[in-house]
C-alpha positions as CSV (number, residue, x, y, z in Angstrom):
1,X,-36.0,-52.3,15.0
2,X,-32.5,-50.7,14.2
3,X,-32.0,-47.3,13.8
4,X,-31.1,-45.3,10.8
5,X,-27.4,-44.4,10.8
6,X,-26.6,-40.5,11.7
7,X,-26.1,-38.7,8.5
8,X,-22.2,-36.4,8.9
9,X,-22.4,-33.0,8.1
10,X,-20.5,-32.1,4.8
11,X,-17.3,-30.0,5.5
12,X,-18.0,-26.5,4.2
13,X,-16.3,-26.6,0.3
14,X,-13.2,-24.7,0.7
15,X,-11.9,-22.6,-3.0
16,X,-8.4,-23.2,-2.5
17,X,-9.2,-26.6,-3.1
18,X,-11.3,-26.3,-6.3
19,X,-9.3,-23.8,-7.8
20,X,-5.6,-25.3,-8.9
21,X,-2.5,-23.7,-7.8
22,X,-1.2,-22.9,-10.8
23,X,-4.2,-20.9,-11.6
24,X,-3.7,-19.3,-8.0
25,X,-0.4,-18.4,-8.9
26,X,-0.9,-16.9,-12.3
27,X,-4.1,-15.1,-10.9
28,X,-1.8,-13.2,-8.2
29,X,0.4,-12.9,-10.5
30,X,-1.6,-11.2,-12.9
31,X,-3.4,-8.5,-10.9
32,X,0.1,-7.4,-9.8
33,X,1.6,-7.0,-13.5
34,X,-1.7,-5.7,-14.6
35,X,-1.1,-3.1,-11.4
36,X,2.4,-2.3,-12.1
37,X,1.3,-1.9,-16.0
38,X,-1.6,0.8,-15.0
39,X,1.0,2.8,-12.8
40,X,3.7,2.8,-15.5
41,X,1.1,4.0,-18.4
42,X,-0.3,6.5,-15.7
43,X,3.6,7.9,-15.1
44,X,3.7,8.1,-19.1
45,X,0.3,9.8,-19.4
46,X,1.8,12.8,-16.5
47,X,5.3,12.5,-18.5
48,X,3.7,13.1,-21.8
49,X,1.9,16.0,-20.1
50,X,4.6,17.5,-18.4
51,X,7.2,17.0,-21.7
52,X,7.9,20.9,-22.0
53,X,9.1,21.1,-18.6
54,X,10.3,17.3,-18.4
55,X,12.7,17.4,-21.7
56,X,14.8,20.2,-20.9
57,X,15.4,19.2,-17.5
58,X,16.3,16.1,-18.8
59,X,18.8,17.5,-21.4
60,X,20.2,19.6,-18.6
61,X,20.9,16.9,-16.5
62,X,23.1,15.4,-18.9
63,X,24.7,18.9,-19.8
64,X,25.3,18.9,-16.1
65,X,26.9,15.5,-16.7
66,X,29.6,16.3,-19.4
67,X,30.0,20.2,-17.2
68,X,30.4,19.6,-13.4
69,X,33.5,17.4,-13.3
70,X,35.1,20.4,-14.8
71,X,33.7,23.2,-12.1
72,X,34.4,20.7,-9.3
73,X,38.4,20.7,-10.8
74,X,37.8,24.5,-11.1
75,X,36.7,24.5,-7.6
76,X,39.9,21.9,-5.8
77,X,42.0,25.0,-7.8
78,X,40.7,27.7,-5.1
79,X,38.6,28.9,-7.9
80,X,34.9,29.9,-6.3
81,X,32.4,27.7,-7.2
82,X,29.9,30.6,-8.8
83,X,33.0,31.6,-10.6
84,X,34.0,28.1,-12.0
85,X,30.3,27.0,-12.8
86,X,30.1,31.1,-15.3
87,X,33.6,29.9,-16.8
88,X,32.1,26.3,-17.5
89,X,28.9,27.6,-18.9
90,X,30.5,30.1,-21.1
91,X,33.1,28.3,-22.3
92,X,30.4,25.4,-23.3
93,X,28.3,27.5,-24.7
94,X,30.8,29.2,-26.8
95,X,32.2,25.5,-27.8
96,X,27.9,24.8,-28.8
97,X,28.1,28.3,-30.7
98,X,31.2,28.1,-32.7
99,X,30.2,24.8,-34.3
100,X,26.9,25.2,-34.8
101,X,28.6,28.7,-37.0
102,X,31.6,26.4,-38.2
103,X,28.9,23.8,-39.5
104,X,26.0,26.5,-40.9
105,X,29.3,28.7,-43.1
106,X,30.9,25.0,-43.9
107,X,27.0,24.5,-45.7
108,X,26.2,27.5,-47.2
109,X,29.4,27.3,-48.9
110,X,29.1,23.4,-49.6
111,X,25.7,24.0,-51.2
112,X,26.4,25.2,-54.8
113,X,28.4,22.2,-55.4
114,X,26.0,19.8,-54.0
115,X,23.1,21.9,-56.3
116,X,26.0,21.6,-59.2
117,X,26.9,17.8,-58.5
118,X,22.8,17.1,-57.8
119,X,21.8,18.6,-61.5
120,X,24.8,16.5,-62.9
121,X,23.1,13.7,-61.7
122,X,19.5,14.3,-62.0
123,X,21.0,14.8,-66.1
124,X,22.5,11.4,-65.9
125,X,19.4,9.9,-64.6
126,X,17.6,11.7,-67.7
127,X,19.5,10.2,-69.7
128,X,19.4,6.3,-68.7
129,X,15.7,6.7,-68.3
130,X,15.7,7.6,-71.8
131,X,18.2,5.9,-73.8
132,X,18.7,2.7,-71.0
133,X,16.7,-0.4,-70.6
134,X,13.3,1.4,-69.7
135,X,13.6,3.1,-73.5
136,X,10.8,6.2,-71.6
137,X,10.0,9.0,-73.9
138,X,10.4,12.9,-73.2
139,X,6.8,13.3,-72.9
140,X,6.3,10.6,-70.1
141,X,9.6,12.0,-68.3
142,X,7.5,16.1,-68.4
143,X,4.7,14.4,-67.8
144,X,5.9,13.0,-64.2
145,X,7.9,16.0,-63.2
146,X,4.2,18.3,-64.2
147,X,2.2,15.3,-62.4
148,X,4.5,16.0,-59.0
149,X,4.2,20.0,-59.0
150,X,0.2,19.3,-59.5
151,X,0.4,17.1,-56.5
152,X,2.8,20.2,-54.7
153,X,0.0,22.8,-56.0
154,X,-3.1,20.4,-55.0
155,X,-1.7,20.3,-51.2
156,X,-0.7,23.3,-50.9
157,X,-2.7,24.6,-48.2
158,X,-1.4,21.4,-46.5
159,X,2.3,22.4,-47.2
160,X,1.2,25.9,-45.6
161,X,0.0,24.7,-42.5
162,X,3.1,22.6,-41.8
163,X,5.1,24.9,-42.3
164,X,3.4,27.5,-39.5
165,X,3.0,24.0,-37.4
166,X,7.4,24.0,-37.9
167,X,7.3,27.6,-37.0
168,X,5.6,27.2,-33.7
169,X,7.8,24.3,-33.4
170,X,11.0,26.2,-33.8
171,X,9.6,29.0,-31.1
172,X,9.1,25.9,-28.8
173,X,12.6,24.5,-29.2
174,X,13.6,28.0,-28.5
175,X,11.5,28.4,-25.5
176,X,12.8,25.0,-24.5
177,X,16.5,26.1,-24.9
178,X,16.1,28.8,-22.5
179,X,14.3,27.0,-19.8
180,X,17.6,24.0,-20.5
181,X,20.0,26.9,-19.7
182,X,18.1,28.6,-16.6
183,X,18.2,24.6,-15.1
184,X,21.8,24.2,-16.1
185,X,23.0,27.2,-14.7
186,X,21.4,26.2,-11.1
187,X,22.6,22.4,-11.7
188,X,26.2,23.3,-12.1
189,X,26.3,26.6,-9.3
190,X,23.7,24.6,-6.6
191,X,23.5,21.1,-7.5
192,X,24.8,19.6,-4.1
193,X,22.3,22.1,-2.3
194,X,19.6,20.9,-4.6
195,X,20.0,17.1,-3.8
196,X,20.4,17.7,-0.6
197,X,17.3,18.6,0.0
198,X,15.6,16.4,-2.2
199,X,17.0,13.9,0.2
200,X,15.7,15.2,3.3
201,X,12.3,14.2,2.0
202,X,13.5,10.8,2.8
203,X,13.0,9.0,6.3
204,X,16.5,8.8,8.3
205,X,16.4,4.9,8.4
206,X,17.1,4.5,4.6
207,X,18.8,8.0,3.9
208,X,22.1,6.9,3.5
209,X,20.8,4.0,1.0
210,X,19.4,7.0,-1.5
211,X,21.5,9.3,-0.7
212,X,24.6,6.6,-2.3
213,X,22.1,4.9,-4.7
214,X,21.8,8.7,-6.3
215,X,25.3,9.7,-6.1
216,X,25.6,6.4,-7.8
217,X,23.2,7.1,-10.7
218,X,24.8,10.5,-11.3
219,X,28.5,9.1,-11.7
220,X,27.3,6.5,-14.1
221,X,25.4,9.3,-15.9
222,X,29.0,10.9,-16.5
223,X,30.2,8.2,-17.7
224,X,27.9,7.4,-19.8
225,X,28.2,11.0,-20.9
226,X,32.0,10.8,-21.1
227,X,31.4,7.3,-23.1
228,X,28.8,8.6,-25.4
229,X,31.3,11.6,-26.5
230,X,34.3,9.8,-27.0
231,X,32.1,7.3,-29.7
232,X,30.5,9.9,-31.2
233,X,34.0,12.2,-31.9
234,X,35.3,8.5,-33.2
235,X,31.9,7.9,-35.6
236,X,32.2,11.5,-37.0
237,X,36.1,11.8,-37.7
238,X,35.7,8.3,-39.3
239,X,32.9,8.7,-41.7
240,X,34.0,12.4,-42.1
241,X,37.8,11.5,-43.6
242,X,36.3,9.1,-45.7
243,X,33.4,11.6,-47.3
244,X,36.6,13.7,-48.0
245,X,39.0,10.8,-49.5
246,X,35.1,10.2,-51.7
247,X,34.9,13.3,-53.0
248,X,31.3,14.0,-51.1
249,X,30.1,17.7,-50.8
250,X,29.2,18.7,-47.2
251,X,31.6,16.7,-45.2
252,X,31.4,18.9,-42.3
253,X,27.9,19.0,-41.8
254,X,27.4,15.2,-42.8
255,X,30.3,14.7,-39.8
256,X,28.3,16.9,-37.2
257,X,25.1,15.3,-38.3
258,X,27.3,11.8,-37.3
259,X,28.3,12.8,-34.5
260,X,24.8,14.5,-33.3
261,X,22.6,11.1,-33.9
262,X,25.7,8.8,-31.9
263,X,24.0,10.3,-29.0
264,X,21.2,8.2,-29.9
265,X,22.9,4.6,-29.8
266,X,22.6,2.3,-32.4
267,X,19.7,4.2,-34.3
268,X,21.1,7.4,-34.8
269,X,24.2,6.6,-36.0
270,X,22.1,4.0,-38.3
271,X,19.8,7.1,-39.6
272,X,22.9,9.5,-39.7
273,X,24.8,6.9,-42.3
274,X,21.7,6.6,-44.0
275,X,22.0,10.3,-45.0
276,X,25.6,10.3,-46.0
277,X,24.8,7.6,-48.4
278,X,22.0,9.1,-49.8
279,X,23.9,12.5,-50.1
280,X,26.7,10.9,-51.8
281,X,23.9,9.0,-54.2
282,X,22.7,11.8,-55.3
283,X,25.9,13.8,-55.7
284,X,28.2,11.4,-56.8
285,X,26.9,8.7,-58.4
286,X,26.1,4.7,-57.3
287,X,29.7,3.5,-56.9
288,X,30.6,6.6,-54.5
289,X,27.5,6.0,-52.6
290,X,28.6,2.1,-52.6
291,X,32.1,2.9,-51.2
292,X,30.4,5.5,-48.4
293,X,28.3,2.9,-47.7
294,X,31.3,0.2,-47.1
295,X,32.9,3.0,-44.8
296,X,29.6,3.8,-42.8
297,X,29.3,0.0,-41.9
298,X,33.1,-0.5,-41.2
299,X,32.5,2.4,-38.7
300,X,29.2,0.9,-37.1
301,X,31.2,-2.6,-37.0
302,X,34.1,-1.3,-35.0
303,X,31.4,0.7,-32.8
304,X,29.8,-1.8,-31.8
305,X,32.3,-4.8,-31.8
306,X,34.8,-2.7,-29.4
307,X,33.9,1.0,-28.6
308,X,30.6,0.1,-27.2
309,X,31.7,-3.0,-25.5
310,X,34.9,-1.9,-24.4
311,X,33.3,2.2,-23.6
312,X,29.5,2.2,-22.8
313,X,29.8,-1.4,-21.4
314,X,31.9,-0.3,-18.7
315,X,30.4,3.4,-18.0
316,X,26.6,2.1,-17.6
317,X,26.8,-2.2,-17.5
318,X,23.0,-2.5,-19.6
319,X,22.7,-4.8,-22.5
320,X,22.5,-4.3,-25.8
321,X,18.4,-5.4,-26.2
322,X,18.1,-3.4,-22.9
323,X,19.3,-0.1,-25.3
324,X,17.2,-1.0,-27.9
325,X,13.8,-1.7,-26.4
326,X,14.7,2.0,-24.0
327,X,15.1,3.4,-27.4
328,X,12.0,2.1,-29.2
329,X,10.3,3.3,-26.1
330,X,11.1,7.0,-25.8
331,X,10.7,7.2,-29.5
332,X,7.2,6.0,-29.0
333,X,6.5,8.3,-25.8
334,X,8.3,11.3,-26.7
335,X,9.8,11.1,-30.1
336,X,13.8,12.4,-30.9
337,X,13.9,13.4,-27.2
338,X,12.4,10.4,-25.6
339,X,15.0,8.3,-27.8
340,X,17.6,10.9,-26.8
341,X,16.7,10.1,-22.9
342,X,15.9,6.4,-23.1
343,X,19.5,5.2,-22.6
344,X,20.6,7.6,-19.7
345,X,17.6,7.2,-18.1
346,X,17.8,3.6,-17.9
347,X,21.4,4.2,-16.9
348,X,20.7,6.0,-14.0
349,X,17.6,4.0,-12.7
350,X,20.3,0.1,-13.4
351,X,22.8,2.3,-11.3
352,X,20.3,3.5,-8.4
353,X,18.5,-0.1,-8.3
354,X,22.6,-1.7,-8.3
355,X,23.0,0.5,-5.6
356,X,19.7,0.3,-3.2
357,X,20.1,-3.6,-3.6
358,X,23.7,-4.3,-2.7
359,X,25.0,-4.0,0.8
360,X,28.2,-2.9,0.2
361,X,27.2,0.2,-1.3
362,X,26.0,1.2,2.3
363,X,28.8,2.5,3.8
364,X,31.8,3.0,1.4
365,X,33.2,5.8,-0.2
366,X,33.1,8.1,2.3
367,X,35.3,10.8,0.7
368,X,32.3,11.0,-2.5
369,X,29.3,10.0,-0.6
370,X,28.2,12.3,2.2
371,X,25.3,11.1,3.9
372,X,22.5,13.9,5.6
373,X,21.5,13.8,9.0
374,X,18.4,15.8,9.9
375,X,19.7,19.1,9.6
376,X,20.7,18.0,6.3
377,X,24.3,18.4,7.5
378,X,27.2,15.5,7.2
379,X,28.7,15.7,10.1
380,X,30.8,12.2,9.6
381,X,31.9,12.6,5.8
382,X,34.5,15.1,4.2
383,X,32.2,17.7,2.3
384,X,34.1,19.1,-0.8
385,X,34.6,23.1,-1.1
């Protein structure tokens, strides 16, 4: 009689064998981009929140920018530092005031001829709506313009409660311009005091690593300042002399408008042109508009085919999508502001990540970079008075 052969146990079924590895791979993968996703929509959920306090820092930051290179020149002339950073501030601020006057008396004067040149016009179109192709009678044309004021006097209570919504707006911005100012006064007079101890916060084994990656991100935040400036002056005196050769009411304005929205790359100086042309439309006529139109996009060509390459390509090293899809994004989040912040945010984070990565950032520059010990002292670098 033979004996039935002894049965094996089966090896318990191990998952890493069932699944694949791909899907292993795309499953890890996943949970961490799905991670990283729900922190970055959580820091724009506390940003969004925060956006009255948030912005104006923000804008002050890159007032500090455009400022501080002059107070520190102030300061290697034996001028005191609170000194230099009141002569800075008041000279900007009387720069800020005297164009924002320049530009206001340049409109109010400008505006009878545009109301002249825009009745001319509105005349002209009249007249080719009635006597041109379409062949429309007087009545249909009165009928339109009554049709539109109905619509005005139907929405009116809409109309109203915008324009108390753009009053609390303007007490906002206003509120928001004073709390810029307080910041920038402290950023220019106690700005090395203030990231100094920011910096102690950080353990001593990687100090020195944020204390250069953030010295880092703040000199490629001037020049991105300094960049920004010098292509926006270029934008405004272009477009502006050839409004004037056109014969376009407004020119100042229009040119200050320019050179506000370059600040907002590519999109702002797309939406500024956009109004030029439409002014000059409606003032001038279709060929003016035409030839303001040729100007604007010979201006935008030699933007961005050698100022931006040749200025902003240098100062901040990001590529062109990188701009746009920054843009897009803090014109979703935050509107005008976020767009405003977009760029020189990503600036300053490409420059601090350049930095923490690269090991030759670590110890150079000892003259700019002055590394804390505990004390928040720098006992080994050459502080500046």
């Amino acid at each position: 009689m033979t004996s039935e052969p002894r049965k094996r146990p089966l090896a318990p079924l191990e998952v890493t064998n069932v699944v694949p590895r791909g899907l292993r791979i795309a499953a890890a993968v996943s949970w961490r981009v799905a991670a990283v996703a729900l922190v970055l929509y959580g820091l724009m959920l506390v940003a969004g929140y925060f956006a009255t306090v948030l912005i104006p820092l923000g804008i002050a930051l890159l007032l500090s920018a455009l400022m501080v290179p002059a107070v520190d020149k102030l300061v290697d002339w034996r001028v005191p530092k609170g000194l230099s950073a009141a002569i800075v501030l008041v000279a900007g601020l009387g720069v800020i005031g005297g164009l924002l006057t320049f530009v206001i008396s340049e409109f109010s004067s400008g505006l009878p001829q545009l109301q002249q040149q825009v009745g001319q016009s509105l005349d002209t179109i009249r007249d080719w709506l009635e006597h041109g192709p379409l062949h429309l009678r007087d009545e249909q044309i009165k009928d339109f313009i009554n049709n539109i004021i109905d619509t005005i006097k139907t929405n009116q209570a809409a109309i109203t409660s915008g324009a108390l919504t753009t009053a609390v707006s303007i007490g906002e911005v206003l509120a928001g311009f004073i709390l810029t100012l307080f910041i920038l006064i402290f950023f220019l007079y106690d700005g090395e005091g203030i990231w100094s101890f920011m910096v102690r916060g950080v353990p001593q084994n990687v100090r020195e690593r944020v204390d250069v990656a953030g010295r880092r991100s703040f000199s490629s935040l001037v020049s991105y300042v300094r960049a920004t400036a010098a292509v926006a002056v270029v934008d405004a005196v272009g477009i502006g002399i050839g409004l004037a050769i056109v014969g376009v009411p407004l020119v100042v304005p229009l040119s200050a408008l320019v050179f506000l929205g370059a600040f907002i790359p590519i999109i702002g100086a797309v939406i500024a042109g956009a109004v030029a042309v439409l002014v000059a439309l409606v003032a001038n006529g279709v060929i003016a508009a035409l030839i303001v139109l040729a100007i604007v996009i010979g201006v935008m060509q030699l933007e961005s085919h050698i100022l931006q390459p040749w200025l902003l390509g240098r100062a901040v090293r990001l590529h062109p999508l990188a701009v746009v899809l920054a843009i897009t994004a803090g014109l979703v989040a935050a509107g005008i502001p976020g767009a405003l912040l977009a760029v020189p945010l990503l600036a300053v984070l490409n420059a601090g990540v350049r930095s923490l990565l690269s090991d030759r950032d670590r110890y150079t520059d000892a003259d700019d970079v002055d590394v804390l010990d505990d004390s928040g002292s720098r006992p080994g670098a050459r502080a500046k008075e």
